[in-house]
C-alpha positions in Angstrom: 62.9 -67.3 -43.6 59.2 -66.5 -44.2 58.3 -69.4 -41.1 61.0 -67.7 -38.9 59.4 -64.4 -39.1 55.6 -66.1 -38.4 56.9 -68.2 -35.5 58.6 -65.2 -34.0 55.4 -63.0 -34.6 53.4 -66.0 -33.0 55.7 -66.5 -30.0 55.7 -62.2 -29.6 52.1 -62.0 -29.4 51.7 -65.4 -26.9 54.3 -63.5 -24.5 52.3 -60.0 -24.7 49.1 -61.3 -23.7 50.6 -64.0 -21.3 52.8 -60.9 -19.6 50.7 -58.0 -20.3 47.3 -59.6 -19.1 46.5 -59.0 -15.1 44.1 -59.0 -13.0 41.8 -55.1 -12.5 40.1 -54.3 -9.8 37.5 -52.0 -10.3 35.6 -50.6 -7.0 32.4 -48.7 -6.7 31.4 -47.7 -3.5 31.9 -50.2 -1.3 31.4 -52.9 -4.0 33.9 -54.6 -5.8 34.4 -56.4 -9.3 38.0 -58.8 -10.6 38.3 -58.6 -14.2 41.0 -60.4 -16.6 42.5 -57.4 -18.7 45.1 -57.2 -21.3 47.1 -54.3 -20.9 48.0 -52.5 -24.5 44.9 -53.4 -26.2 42.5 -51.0 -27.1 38.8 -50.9 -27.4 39.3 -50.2 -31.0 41.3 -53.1 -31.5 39.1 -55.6 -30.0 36.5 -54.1 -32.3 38.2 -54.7 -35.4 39.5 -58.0 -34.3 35.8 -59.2 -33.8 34.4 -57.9 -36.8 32.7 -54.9 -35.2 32.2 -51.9 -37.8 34.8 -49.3 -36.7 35.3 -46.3 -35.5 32.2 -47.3 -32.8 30.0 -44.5 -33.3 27.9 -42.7 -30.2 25.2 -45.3 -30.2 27.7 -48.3 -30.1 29.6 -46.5 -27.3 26.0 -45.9 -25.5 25.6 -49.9 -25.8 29.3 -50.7 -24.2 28.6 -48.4 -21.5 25.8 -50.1 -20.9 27.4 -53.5 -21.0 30.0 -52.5 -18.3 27.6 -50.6 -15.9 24.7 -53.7 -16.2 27.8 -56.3 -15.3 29.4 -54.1 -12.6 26.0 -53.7 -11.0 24.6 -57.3 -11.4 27.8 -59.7 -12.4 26.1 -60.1 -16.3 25.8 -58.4 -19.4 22.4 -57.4 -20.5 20.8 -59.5 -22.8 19.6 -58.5 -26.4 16.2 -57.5 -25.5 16.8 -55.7 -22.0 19.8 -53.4 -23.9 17.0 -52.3 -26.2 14.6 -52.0 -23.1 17.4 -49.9 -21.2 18.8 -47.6 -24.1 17.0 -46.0 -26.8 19.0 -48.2 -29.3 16.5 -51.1 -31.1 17.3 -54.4 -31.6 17.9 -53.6 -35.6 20.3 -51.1 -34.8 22.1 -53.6 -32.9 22.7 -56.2 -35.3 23.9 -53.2 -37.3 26.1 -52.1 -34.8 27.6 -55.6 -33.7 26.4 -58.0 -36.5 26.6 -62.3 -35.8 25.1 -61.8 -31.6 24.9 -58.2 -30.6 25.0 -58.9 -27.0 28.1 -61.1 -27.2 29.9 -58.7 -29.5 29.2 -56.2 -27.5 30.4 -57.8 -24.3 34.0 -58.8 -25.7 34.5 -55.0 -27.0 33.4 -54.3 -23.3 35.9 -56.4 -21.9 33.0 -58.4 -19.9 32.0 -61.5 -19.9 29.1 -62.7 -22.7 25.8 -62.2 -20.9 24.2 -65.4 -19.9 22.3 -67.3 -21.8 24.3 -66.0 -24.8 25.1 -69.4 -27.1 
């Protein structure tokens, strides 16, 4: 009974992100960026699933704001050293905020793609 119940939780969560994920058009002036988005799923939840410390404080909010305006504006995420060079949060409070790759982490719980040149 107890593989029944995984299989069916399995095959739920395959048919919510294959049905509930579109494409988002987000539009800015006359400038427009596609992005893959999964309807249902929260910031929060993308956090926790990645290991991020949760509930995302002001300074990690600062940082994914940052994320989405940099790829928005110029098609990647910031890097490591140009977040700290843009925002008033260092490159230690970064690792503290989204330990294992800052800029990565911080990317997925924008819902962007990992910056380039991120491994």
């Amino acid at each position: 009974m107890a593989d029944m119940l995984e299989q069916g939780a399995a095959w739920l969560d395959g048919m919510r992100t294959k049905h509930a994920s579109r494409t988002v058009t987000y539009i800015r002036g006359t400038d427009a960026v596609e992005l893959s988005a999964t309807l249902g799923q929260t910031t929060y939840e993308i956090a926790d699933e990645y290991g991020v410390p949760t509930p995302l404080t002001d300074r990690a909010w600062v940082v994914i704001d940052l994320m989405r305006s940099e790829y928005f504006d110029k098609g990647t995420g910031p890097t490591v050293r140009k977040i700290s060079k843009l925002s008033d949060v260092t490159t230690k409070e970064l690792f503290a905020l989204f330990p294992k790759g800052p800029a990565k982490l911080a990317a997925m719980v924008a819902g962007i793609p990992k910056p380039k040149g991120c491994i």
